[in-house]
C-alpha positions as CSV (number, residue, x, y, z in Angstrom):
1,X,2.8,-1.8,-30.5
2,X,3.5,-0.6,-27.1
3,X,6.7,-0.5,-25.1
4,X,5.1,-1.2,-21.9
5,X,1.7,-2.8,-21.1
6,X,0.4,-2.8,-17.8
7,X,-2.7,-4.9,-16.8
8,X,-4.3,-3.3,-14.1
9,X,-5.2,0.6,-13.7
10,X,-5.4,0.9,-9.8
11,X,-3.2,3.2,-7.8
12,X,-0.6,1.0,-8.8
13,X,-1.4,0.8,-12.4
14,X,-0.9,4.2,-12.5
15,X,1.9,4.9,-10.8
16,X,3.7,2.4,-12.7
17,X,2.9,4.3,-15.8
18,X,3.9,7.5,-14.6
19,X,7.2,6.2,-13.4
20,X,8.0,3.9,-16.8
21,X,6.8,6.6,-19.5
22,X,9.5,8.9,-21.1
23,X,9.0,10.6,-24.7
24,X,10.2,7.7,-26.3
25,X,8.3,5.0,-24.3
26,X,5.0,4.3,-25.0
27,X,2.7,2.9,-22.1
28,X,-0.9,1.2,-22.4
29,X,-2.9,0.7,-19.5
30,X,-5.9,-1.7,-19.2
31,X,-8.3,-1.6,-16.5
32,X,-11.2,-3.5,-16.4
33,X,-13.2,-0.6,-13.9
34,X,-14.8,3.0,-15.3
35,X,-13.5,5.5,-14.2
36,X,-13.9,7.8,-11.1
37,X,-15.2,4.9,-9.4
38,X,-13.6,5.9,-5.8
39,X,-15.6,8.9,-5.4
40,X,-16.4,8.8,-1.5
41,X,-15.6,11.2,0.4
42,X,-16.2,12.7,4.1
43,X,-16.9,10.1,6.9
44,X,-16.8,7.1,4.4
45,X,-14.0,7.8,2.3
46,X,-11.1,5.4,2.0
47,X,-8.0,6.0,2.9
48,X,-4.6,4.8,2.9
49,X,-1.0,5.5,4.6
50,X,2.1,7.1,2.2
51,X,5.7,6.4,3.8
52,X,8.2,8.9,3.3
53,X,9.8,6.6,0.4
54,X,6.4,6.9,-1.0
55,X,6.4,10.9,-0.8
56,X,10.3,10.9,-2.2
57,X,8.7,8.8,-5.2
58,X,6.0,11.3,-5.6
59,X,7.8,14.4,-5.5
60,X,10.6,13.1,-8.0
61,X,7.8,12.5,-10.7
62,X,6.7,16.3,-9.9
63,X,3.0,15.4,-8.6
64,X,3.6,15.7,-4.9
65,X,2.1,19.2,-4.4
66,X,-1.3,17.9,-5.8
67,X,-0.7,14.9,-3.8
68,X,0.1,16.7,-0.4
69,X,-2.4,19.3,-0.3
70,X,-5.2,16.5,0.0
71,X,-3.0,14.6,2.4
72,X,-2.6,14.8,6.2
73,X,0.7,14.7,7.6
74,X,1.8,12.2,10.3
75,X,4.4,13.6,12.2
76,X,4.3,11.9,15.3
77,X,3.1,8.1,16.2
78,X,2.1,6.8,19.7
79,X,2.5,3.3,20.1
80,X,0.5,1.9,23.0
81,X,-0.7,-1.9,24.5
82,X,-4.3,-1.9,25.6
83,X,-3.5,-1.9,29.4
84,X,-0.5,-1.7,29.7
85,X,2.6,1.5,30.9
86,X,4.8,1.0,27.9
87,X,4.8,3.5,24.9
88,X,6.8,4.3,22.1
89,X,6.5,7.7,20.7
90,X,8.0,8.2,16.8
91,X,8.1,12.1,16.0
92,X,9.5,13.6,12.3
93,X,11.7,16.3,13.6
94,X,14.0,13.6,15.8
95,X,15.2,12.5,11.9
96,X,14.8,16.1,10.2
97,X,11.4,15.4,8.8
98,X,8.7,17.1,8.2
99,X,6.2,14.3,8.4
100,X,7.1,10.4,9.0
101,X,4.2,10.0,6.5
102,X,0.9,11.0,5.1
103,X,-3.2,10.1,5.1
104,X,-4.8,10.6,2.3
105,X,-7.8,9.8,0.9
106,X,-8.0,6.9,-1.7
107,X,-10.5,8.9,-3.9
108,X,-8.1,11.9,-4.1
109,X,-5.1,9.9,-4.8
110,X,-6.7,8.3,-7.9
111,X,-7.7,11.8,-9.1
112,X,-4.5,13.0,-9.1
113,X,-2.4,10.3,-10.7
114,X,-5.4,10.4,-13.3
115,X,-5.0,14.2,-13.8
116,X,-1.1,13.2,-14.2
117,X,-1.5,10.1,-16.6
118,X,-4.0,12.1,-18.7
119,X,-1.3,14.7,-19.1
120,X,1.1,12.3,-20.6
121,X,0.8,12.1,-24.4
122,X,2.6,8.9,-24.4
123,X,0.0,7.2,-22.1
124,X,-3.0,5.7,-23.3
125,X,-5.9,4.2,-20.7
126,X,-8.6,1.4,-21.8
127,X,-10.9,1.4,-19.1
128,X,-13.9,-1.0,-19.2
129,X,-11.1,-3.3,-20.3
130,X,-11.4,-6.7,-19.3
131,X,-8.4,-9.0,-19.3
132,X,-8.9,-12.2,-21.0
133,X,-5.6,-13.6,-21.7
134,X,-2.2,-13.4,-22.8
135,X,0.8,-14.9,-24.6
136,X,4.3,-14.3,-25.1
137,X,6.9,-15.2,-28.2
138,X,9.2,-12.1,-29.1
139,X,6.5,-9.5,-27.7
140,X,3.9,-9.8,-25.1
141,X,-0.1,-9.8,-26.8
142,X,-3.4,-9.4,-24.5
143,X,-6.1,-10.1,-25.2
144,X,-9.2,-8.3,-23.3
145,X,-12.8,-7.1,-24.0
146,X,-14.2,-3.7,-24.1
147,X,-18.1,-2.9,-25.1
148,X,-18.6,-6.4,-25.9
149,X,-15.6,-6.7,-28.4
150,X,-12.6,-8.8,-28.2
151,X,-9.2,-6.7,-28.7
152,X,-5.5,-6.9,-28.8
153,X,-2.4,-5.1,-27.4
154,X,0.8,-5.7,-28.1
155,X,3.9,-4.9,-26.0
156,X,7.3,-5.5,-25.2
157,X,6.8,-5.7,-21.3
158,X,3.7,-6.2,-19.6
159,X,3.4,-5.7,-15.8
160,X,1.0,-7.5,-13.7
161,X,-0.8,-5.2,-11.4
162,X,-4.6,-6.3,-11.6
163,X,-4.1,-7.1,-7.2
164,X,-4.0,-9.9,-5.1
165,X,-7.1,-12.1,-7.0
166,X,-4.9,-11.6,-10.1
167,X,-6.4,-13.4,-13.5
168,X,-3.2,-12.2,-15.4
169,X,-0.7,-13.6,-12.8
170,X,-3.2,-17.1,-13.1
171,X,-2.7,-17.2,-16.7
172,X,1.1,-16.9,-16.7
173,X,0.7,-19.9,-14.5
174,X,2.4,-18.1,-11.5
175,X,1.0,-19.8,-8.2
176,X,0.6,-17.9,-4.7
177,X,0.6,-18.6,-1.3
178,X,-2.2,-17.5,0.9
179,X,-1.8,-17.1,4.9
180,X,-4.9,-16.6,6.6
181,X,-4.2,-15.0,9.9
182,X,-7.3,-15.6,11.1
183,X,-8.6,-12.1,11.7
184,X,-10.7,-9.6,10.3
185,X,-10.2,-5.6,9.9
186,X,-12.9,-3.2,10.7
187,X,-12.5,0.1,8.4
188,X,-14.2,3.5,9.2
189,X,-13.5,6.8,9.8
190,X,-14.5,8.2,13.4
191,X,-14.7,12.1,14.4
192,X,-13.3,13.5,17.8
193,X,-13.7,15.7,20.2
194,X,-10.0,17.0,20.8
195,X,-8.2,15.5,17.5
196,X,-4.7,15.7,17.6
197,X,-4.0,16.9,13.6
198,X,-0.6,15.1,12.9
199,X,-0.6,12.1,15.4
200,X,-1.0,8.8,14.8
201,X,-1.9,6.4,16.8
202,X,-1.3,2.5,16.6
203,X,-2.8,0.6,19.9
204,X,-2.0,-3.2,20.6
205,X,-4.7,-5.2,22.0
206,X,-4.8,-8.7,22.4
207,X,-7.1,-9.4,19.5
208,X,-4.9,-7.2,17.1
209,X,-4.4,-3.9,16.6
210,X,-5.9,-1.0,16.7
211,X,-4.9,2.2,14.1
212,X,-6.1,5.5,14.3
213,X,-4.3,8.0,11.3
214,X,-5.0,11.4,10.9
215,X,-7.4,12.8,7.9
216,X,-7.1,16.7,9.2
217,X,-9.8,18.3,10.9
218,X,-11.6,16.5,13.4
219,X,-11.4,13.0,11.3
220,X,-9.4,9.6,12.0
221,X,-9.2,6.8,9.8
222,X,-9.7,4.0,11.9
223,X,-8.1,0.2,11.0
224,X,-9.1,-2.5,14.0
225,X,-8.3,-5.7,13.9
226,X,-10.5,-8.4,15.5
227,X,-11.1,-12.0,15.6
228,X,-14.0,-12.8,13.1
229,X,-16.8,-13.4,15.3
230,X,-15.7,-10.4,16.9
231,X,-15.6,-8.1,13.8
232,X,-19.1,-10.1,12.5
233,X,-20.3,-8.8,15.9
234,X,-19.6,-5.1,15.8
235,X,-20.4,-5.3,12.6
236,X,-23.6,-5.9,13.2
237,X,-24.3,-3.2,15.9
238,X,-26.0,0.4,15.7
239,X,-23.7,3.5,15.1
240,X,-23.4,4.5,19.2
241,X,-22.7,0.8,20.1
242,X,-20.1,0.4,17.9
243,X,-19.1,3.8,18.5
244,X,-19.4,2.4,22.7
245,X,-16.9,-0.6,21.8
246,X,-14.1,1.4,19.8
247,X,-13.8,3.7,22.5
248,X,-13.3,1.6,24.4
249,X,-11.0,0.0,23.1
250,X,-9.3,2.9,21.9
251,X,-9.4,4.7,24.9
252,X,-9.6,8.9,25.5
253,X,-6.3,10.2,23.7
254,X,-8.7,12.2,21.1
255,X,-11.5,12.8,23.9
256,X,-14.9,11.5,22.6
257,X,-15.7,9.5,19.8
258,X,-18.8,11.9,18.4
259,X,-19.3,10.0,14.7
260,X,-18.5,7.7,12.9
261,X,-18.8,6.9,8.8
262,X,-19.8,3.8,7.0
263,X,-18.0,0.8,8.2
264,X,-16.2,-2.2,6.0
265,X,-14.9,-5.5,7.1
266,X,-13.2,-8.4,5.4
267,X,-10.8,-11.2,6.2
268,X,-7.1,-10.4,6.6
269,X,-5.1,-12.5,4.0
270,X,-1.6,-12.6,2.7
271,X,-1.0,-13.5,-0.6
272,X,2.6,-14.0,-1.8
273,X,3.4,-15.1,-5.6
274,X,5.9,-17.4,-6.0
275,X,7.7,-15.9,-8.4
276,X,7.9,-12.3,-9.9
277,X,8.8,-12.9,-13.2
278,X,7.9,-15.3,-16.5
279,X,9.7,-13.7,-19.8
280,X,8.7,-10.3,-20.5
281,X,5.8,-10.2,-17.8
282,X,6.8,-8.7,-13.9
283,X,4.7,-8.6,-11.3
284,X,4.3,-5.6,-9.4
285,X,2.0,-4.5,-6.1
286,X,-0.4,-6.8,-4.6
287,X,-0.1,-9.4,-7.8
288,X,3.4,-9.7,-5.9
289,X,2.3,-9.3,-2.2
290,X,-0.8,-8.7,-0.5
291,X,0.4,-8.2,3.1
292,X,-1.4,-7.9,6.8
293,X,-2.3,-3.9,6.9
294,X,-0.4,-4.1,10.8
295,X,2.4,-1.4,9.2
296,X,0.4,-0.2,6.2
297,X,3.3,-1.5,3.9
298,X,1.6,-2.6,1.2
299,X,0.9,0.5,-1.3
300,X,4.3,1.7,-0.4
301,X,5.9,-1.3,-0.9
302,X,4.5,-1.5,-4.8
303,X,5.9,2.1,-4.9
304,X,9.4,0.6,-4.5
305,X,8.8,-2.3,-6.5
306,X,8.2,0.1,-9.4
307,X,11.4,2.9,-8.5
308,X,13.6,-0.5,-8.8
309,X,12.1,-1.4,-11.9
310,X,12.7,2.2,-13.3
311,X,16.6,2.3,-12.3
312,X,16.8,-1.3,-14.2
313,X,14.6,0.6,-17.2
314,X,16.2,3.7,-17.0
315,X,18.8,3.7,-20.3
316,X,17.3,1.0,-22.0
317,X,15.1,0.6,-25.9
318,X,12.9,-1.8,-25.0
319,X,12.2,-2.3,-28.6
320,X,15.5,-3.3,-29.1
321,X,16.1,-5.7,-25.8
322,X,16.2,-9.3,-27.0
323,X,14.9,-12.4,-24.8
324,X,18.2,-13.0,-22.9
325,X,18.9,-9.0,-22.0
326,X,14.9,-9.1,-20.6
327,X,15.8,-12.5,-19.0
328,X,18.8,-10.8,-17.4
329,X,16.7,-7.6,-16.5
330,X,14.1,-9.6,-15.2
331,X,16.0,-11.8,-12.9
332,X,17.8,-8.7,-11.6
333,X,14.6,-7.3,-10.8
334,X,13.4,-10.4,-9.4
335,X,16.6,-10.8,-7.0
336,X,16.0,-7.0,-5.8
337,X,12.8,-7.2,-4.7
338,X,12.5,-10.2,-3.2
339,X,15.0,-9.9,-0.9
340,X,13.5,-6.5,0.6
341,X,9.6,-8.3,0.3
342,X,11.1,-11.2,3.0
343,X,12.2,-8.2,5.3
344,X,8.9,-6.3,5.3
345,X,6.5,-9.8,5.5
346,X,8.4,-10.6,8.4
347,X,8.6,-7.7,9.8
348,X,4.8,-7.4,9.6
349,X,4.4,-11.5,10.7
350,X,6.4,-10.6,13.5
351,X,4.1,-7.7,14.4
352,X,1.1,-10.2,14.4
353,X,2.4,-13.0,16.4
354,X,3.8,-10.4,19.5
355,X,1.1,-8.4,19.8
356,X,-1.7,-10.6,18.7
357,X,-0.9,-12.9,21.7
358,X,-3.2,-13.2,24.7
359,X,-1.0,-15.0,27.0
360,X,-0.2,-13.0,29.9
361,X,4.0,-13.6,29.7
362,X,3.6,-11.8,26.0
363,X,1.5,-9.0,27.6
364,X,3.7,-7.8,30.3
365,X,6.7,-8.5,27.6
366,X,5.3,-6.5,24.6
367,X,4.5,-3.6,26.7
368,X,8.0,-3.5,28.5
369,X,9.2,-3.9,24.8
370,X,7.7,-0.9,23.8
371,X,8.8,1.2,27.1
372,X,12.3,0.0,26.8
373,X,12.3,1.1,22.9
374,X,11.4,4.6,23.5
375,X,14.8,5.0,25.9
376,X,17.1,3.2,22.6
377,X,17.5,5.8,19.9
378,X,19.2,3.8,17.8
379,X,16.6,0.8,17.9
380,X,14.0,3.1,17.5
381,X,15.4,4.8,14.6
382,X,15.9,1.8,13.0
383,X,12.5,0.5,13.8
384,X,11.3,4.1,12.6
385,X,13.4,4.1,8.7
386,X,11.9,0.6,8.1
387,X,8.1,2.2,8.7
388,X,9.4,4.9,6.3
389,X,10.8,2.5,3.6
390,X,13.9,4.1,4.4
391,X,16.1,1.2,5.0
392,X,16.2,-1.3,1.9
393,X,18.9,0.7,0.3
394,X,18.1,4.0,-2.1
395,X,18.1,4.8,-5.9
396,X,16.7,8.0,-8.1
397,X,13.5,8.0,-7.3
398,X,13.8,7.6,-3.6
399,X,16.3,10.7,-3.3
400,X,13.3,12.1,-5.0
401,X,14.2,12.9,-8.6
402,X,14.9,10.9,-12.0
């Protein structure tokens, strides 16, 4: 028997763990993946943006030196419209930061929650584990396979983090919403000529937009967002045509664009479930909401998901919790996070619709939006503490310790 079960061993997996385990909690993880499976690294590595809320998260579990000496730091973003005079600049030391945020690596992020979970004593990890089903009565059983073998884990919680496809969240019966926005992302890294280390850059264009974050050195990570036909058609070109169009489109802020890495497109989807809860099961990260990657919100959105589930855990046996105290928990945690999950998809849907516009009255207006933003501080402070996951209200684990 387990305290907590949690179906899915992804970045979110494991921080969940992390975050939920104490010497008197015992946490099972099932992933259906080997491990070390993101090893790429260089010009085709993966990578993915941490908020400050995240970092706060990080450093009050104790891992954020591992973390942060594979990460880049962002400390100022430039936000542009293809074309157009107005910009927005963002920069850490106008709110006493260090860094608004970090790049890192999704490789080196795996390998050192792994490192961290394999620390842990109270932490177990079934990989190869594929989830086949579960049920719920007084405790939660799952049932998966591993080397050909059917097993069982028993649990008094279970969280759903197995992503936005998720088979667990199907077999609780939980349905989703899906919002195709009609788009596709491009992925890649690109090196430059004269990279700026700690700037990022996010560039509205009227097919989407454009992202350029900071890996250190000479690398970006580059997120662009096209129509389909237009992503299936520089998808499709040699490495110095494609390398011809992002520049393009990017323009000369880094000087030349002299590689690029190994390039990755899919459709850009939102997936929302309509609940988060059903008895002792809570869904966490994109089982909850998979969400446009316009402000990179979605990692560091689960990240919050789980520090509100912690504060709700915090003082409390889960052995010992009957079905109306986890009914009660669950609701609370349900009322919570929904409320701040409406704030960021809008936020992001709002995002899309301005500055994914081609009419010529939302062109001159978007860029004299962003000129007019950079001369409000408080406007732009507030627009800059939501990026951060700064402005949903606060608990342990964002103050950055348990």
């Amino acid at each position: 028997m387990r305290d907590v079960a949690i179906i899915g061993g992804g970045l979110v997996g494991l921080c969940a763990a992390l975050v939920l385990q104490h010497p008197r909690r015992r946490v099972a993880i099932i992933e259906a993946t080997a491990p070390g499976q993101l090893q790429n690294q260089g010009l085709n590595a993966r990578s993915l943006a941490l908020s400050a809320s995240s970092a706060q998260i990080f450093r009050a579990l104790g891992i954020w030196p591992q973390i942060e000496a594979s990460a880049a730091p962002i400390r100022h973003i430039h936000v542009s419209v293809r074309g157009r005079w107005g910009v927005t600049r963002l920069r850490a030391a106008d709110y006493d930061l260090d860094a608004l945020g970090y790049v890192i690596e999704n490789g080196a992020l795996s390998r050192c929650l792994l490192q961290a979970v394999r620390a842990c004593d109270n932490i177990s990890v079934e990989h190869g584990a594929e989830f086949e089903s579960l049920a719920q009565d007084a405790t939660v059983s799952i049932e998966y396979r591993k080397n050909d073998r059917g097993r069982r884990l028993e649990a008094h919680l279970a969280l759903i983090a197995d992503g936005a496809r998720s088979r667990a969240r199907e077999a609780l019966g939980i349905c989703h919403r899906t919002v195709d926005y009609g788009q596709s992302v491009v992925i890649c890294n690109a090196e430059f000529s004269e990279p700026k280390i700690d700037t990022a850059y996010e560039r509205f264009t009227p097919q989407g937009p454009l992202a350029m974050l900071p890996l250190g050195s000479k690398r970006y990570a580059c997120v662009w967002t096209l129509d389909p036909q237009q992503a299936a058609q520089v998808m499709a070109l040699a490495d110095p045509e494609f390398g011809a169009r992002l520049q393009d489109c990017f323009g000369f802020r880094l000087g030349l664009l002299e590689r690029v890495g190994a390039r990755f497109s899919a459709p850009i989807l939102r997936t929302s479930a309509e609940r988060l809860r059903r008895e002792r099961c809570l869904l966490v990260g994109n089982a909850a909401n998979a969400l446009h990657p316009v402000a990179g919100q979605s990692f560091n959105l689960s990240l919050r998901d789980i520090a509100c589930l912690y504060e709700l855990l915090i003082d409390q046996d889960l052995a010992s919790l009957d079905g109306d105290q986890f009914t009660s928990i669950a609701a609370e945690y349900e009322n919570l996070r929904a409320r701040e999950q409406r704030q960021v998809i809008r936020y992001g849907d709002g995002l899309v619709t301005l500055f994914s516009n081609e009419l010529p009255l939302f062109d001159h207006a978007r860029a004299a939006g962003l000129g007019v933003l950079d001369l409000l501080p408080a406007l732009k402070t507030q627009a800059a503490f939501a990026g951060m996951g700064l402005s949903f209200g606060g608990n342990r684990l964002l103050r950055g310790h348990l």
